[in-house]
ROVO-485269 format. One line per field, with one value per atom (N, C-alpha, C, O, CB): x, y, z; atom name. Coordinates in steps of 0.05 Angstrom, whole numbers. Each point is the difference from the previous one (the first is absolute). Glycine has a CB too. Layout:
N
c1 = X_...
c2 = Y_...
c3 = Z_...
atom = CA_...
//
This chain:
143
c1 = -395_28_9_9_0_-9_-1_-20_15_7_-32_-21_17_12_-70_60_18_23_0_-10_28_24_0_16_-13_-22_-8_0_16_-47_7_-7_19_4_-47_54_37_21_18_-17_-5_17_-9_13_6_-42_-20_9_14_-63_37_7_31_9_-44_44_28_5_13_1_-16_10_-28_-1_42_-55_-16_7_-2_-41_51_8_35_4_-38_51_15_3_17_-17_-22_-11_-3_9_-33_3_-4_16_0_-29_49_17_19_1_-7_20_12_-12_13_6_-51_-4_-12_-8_-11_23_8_26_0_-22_47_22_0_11_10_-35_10_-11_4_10_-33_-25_17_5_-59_59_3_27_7_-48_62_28_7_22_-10_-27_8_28_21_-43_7_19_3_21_-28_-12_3_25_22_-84_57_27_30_20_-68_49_24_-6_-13_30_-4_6_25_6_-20_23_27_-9_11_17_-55_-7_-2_-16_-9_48_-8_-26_1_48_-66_-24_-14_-15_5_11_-22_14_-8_-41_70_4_24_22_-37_0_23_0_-14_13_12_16_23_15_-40_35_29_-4_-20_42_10_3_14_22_-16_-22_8_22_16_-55_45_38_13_18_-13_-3_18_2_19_-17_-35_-2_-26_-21_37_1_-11_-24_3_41_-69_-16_3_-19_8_35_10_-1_-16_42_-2_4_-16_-2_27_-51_-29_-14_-11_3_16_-19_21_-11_-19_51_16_4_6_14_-27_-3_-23_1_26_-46_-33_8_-4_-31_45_5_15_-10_5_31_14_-11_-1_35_-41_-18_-24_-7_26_-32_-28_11_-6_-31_50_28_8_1_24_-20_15_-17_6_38_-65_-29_-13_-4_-9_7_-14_8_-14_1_44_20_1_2_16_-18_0_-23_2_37_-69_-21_-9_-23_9_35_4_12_-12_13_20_19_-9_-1_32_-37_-18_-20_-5_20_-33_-30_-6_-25_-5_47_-16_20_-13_-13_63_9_-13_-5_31_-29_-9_20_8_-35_39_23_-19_-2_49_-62_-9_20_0_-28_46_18_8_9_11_-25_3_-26_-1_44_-58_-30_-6_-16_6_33_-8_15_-8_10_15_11_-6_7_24_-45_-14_-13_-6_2_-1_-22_33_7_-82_92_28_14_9_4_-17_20_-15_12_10_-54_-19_7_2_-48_49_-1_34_6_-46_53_29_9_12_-7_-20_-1_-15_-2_17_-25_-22_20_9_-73_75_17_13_0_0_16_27_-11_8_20_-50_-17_-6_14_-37_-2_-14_19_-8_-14_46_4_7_-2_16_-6_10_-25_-2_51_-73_-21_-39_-7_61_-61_-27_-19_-21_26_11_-13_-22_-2_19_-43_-30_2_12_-34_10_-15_-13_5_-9_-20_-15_19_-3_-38_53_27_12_2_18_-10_11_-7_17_0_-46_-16_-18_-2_9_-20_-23_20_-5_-34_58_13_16_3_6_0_2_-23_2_39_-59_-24_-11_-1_-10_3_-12_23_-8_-19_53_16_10_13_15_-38_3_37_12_-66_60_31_13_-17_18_21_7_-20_-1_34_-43_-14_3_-18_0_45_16_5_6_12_-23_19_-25_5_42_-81_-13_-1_-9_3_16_-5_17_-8_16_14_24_-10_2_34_-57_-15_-20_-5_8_-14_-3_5_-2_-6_16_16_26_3_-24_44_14_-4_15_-8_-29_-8_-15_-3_12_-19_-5_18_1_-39_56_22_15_5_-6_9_21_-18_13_11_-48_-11_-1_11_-34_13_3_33_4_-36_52_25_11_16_-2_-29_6_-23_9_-6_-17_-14_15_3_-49_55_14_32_8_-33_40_22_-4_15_6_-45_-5_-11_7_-5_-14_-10_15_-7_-33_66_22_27_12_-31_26_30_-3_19_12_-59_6_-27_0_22_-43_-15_15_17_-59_29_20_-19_8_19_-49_-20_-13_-14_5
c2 = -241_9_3_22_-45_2_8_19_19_-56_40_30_18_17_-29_12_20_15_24_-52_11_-9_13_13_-59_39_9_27_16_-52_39_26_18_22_-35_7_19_-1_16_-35_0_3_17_9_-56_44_11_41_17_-75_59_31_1_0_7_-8_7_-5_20_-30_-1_5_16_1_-43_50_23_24_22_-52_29_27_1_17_-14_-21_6_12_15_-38_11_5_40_18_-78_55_28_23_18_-37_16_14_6_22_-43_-1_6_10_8_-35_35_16_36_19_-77_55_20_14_20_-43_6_11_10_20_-50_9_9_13_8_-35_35_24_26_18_-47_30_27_9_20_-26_-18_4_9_10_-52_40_8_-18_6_43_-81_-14_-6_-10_-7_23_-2_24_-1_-10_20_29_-3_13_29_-56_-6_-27_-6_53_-65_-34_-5_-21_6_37_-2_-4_-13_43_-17_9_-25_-18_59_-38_-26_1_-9_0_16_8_-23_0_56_-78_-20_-31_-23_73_-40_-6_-34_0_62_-86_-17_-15_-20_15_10_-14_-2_18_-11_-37_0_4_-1_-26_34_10_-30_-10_72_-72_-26_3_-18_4_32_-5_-1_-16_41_-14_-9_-32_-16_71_-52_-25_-23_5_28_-58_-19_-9_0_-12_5_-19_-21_-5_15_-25_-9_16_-4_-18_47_29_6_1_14_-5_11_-19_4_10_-37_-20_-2_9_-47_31_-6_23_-4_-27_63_18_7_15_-10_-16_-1_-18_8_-5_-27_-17_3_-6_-15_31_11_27_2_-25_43_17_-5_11_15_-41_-10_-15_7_-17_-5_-17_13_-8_-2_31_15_23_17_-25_0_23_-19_7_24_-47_-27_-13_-12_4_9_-8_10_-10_0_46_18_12_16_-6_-19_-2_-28_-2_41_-63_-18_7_3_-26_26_11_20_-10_1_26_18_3_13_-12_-18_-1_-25_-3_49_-73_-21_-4_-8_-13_24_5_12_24_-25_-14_18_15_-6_-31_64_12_28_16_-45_35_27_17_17_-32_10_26_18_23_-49_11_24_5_13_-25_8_2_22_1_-18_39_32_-5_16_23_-55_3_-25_-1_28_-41_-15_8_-15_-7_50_8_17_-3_18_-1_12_-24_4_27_-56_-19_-13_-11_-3_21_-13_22_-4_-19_44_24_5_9_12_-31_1_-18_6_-1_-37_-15_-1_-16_-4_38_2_24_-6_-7_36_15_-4_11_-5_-32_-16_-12_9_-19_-14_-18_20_4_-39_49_19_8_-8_28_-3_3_-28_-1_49_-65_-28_-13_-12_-6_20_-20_12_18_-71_41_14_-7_11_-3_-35_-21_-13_-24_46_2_-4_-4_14_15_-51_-5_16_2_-31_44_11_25_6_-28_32_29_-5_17_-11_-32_-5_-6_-4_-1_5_-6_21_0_-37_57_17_20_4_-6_11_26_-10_16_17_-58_-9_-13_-7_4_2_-8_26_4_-49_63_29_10_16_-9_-11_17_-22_6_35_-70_-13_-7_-10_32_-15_-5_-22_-8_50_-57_-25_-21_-10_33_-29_-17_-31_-17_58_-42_-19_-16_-24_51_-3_-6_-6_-13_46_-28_-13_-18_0_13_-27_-43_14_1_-60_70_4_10_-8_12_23_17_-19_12_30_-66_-17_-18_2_15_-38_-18_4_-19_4_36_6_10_-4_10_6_-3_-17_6_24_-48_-25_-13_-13_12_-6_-12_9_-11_4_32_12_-5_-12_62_-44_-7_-31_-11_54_-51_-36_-16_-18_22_19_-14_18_-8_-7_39_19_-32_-17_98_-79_-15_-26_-8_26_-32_-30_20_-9_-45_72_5_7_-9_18_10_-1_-19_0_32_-46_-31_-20_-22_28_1_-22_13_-14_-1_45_-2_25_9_-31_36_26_3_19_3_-47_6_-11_-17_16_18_-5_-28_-21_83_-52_-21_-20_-15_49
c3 = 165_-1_-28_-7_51_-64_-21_-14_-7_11_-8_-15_15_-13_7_42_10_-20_-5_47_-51_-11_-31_-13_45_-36_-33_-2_-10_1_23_-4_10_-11_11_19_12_-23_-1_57_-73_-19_-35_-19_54_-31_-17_8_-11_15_15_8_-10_-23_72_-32_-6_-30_-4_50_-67_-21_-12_-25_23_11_-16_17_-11_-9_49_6_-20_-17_80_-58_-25_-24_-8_27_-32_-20_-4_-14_22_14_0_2_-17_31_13_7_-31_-10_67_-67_-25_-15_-19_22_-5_-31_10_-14_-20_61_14_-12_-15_54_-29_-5_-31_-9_49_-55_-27_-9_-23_15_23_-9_9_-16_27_10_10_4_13_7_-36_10_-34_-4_55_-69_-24_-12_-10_24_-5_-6_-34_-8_59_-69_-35_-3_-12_-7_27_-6_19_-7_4_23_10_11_20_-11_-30_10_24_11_-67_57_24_25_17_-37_22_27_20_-3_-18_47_13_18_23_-23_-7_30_-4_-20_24_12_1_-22_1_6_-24_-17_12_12_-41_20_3_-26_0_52_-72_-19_-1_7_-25_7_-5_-25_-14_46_-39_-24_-15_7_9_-37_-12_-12_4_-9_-9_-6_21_-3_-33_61_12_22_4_-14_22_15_-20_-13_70_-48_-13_16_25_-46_11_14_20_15_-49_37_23_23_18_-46_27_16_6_24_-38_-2_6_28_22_-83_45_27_25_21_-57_40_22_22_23_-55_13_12_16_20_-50_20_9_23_23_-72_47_21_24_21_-55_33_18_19_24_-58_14_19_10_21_-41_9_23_23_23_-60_33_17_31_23_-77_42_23_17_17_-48_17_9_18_23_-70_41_18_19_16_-47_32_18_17_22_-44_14_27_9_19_-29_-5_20_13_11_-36_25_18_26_21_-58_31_19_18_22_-52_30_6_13_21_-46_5_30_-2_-3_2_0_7_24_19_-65_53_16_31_2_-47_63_36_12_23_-8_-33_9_4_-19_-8_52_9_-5_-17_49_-14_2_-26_2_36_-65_-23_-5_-20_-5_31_-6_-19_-19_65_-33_-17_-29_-17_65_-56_-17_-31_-24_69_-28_-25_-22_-19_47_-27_-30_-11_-24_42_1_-17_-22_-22_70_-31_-12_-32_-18_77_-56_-23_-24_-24_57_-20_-15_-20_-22_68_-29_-3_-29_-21_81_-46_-28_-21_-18_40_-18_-32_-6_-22_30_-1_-8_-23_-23_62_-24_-12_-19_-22_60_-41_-21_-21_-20_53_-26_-15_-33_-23_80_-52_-26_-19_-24_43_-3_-27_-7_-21_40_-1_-12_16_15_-17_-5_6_20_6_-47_50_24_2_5_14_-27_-10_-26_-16_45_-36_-27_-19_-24_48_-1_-9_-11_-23_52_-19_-6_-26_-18_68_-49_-18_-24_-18_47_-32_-16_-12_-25_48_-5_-11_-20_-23_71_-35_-27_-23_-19_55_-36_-24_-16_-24_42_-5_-17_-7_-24_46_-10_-2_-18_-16_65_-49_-32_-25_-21_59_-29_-17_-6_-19_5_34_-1_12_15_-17_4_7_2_23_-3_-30_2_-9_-2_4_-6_-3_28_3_-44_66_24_15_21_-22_-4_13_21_23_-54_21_15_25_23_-72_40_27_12_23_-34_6_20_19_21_-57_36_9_12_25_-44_11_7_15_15_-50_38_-2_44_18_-92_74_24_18_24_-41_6_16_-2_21_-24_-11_2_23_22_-67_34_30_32_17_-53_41_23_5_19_-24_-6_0_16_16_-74_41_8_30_16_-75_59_24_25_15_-47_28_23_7_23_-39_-8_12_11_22_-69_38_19_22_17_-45_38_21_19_24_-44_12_18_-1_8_-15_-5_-5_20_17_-76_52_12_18_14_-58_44_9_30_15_-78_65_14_34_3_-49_68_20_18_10_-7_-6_19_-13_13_14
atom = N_CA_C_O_CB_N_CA_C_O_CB_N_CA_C_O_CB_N_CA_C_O_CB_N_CA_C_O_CB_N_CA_C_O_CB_N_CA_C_O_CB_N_CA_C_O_CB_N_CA_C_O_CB_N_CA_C_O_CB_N_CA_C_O_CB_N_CA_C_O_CB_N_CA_C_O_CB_N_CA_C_O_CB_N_CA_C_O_CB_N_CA_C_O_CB_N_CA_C_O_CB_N_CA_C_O_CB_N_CA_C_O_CB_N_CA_C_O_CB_N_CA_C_O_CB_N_CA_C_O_CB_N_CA_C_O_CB_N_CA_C_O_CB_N_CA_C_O_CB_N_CA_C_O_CB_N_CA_C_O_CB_N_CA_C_O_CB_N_CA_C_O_CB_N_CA_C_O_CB_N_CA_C_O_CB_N_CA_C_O_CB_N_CA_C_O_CB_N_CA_C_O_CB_N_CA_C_O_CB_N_CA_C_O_CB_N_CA_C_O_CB_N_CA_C_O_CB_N_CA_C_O_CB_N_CA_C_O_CB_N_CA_C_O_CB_N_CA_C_O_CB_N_CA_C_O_CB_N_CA_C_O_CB_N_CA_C_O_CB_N_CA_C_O_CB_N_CA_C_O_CB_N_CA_C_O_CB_N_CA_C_O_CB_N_CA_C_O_CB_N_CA_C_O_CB_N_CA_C_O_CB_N_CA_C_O_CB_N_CA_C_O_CB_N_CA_C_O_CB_N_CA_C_O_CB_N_CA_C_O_CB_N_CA_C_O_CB_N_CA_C_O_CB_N_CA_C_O_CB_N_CA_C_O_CB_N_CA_C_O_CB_N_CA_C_O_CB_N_CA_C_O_CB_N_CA_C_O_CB_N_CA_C_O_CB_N_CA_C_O_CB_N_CA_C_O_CB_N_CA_C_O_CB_N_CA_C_O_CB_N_CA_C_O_CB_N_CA_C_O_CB_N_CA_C_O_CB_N_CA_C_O_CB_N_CA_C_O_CB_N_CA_C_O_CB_N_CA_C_O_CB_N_CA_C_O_CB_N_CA_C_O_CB_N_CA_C_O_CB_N_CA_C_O_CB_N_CA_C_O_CB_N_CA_C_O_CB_N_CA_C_O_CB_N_CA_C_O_CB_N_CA_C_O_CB_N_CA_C_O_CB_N_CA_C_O_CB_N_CA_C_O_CB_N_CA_C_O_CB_N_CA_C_O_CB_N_CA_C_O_CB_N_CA_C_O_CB_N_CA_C_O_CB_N_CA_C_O_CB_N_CA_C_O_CB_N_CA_C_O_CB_N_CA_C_O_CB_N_CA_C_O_CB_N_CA_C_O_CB_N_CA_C_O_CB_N_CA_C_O_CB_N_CA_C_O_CB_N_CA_C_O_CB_N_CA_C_O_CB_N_CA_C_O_CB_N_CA_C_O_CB_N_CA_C_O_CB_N_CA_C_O_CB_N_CA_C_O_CB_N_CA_C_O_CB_N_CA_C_O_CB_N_CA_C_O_CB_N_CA_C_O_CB_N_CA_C_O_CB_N_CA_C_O_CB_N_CA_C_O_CB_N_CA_C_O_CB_N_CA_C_O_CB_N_CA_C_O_CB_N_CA_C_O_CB_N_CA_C_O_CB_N_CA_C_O_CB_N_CA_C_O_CB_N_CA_C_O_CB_N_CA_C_O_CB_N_CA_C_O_CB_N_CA_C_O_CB_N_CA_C_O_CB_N_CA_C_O_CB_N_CA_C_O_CB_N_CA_C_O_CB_N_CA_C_O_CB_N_CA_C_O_CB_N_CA_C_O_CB_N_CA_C_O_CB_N_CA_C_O_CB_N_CA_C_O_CB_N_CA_C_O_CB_N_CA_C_O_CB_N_CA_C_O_CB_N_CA_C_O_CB_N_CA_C_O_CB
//
């Protein structure tokens, strides 16, 4: 189970990896730094390293919460609407924070930018899941 574990986390930050030098390959990101495609940096003059992380936290938070809710819940009757509602909150999360590690990680490493905000790209989501799992097994599970 662990090697399992590894290596699932191994892929994903080399498909990260990859995918970002994709974007920066073929999005002509040296010639326009605006471009949001793929792109999650904060911008350090305005949010602080605190912000960076609490943001990482709160949106993994509310992503984990509602794939609790969702499908660990025995509510058939929405059955059809559980992937709308996954889809719905990554919507909402998605632009404040990056949820995945690995996301948050490969295109600032691949443009060499924020890299101040690292640790948050990290930490910042196990944190938020860690505290999403004790509210749910604390105030929100029904059985």
């Amino acid at each position: 189970a662990v090697v399992s574990t590894q290596s699932t986390g191994i892929a994903q930050f080399a498909g990260g990896i990859a995918g970002a030098g994709l974007i920066y390959g073929l999005c002509n990101y040296q010639n326009r730094p605006e471009s949001p495609v793929g792109l999650v940096a904060y911008d350090l003059s305005t949010y602080t390293y605190t912000q960076v992380f609490f943001n990482e936290v709160f949106g993994t938070m509310l992503l984990i919460l509602a794939v609790f809710a969702t499908f660990i819940e025995p509510n058939e009757d929405m059955s059809y609407m559980k992937c709308l509602v996954i889809s719905i909150t990554c919507m909402i999360a998605n632009p404040m924070c990056c949820i995945n590690p690995a996301r948050g990680l490969a295109f600032n490493m691949i443009t060499l930018q924020r890299l101040e905000c690292l640790g948050a790209y990290v930490l910042g989501p196990m944190v938020g899941s860690a505290v999403a799992t004790v509210l749910y097994n604390t105030l929100l599970k029904t059985a």
